[in-house]
PLY file of the C-alpha trace (Angstrom):
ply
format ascii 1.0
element vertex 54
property float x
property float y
property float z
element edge 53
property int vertex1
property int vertex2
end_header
0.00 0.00 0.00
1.20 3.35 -0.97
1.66 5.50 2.37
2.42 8.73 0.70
0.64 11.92 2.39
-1.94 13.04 0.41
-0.99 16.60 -1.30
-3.62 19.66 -0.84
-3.82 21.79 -3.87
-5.71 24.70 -2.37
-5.40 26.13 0.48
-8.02 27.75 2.62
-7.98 31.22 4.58
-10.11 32.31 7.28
-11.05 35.55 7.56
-12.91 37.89 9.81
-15.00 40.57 7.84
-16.60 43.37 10.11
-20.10 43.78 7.74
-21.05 47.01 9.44
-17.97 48.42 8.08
-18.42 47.31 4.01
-22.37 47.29 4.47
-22.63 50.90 2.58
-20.45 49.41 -0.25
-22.66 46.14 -0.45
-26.01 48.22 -0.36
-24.00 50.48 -2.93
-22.87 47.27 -5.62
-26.51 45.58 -4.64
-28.12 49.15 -5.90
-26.45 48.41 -8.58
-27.33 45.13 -9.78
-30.95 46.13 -9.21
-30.70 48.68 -11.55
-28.46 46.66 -14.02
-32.13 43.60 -13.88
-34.40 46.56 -14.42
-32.61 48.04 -17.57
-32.45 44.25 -19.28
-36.13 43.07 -18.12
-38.60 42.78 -20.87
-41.09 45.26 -20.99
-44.47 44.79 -20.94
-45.41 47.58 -22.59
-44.12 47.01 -25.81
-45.49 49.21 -28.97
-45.02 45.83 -31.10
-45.50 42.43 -29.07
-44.81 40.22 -31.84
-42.45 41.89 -33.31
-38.30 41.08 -32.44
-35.54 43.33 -32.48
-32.37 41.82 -34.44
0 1
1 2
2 3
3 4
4 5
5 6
6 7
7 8
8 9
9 10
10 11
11 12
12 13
13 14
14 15
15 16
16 17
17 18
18 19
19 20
20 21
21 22
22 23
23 24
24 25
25 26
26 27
27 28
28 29
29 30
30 31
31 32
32 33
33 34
34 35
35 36
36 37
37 38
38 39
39 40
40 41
41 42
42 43
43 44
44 45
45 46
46 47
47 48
48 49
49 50
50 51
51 52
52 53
């Protein structure tokens, strides 16, 4: 049997993140994305339902 010690490719880091610190810049980025799913939602009030934009 091969007793070789098994090699770990990644390594992992703990780290302690103080949220009320970053929380304006996550409400900031989430702002953000909310915008970013409102600007690429299909309407539904489209002058031409049928018709597709290519």
């Amino acid at each position: 049997m091969n007793k070789k010690q098994k090699r770990f490719d990644k390594a992992y880091i703990w780290v302690n993140i103080d949220f009320d610190k970053v929380q304006h810049r996550i409400n900031a980025v989430t702002y953000q994305i909310e915008q970013v799913i409102k600007k690429y939602q299909p309407s539904n009030q489209s002058d031409n339902p049928g018709k597709r934009n290519n």
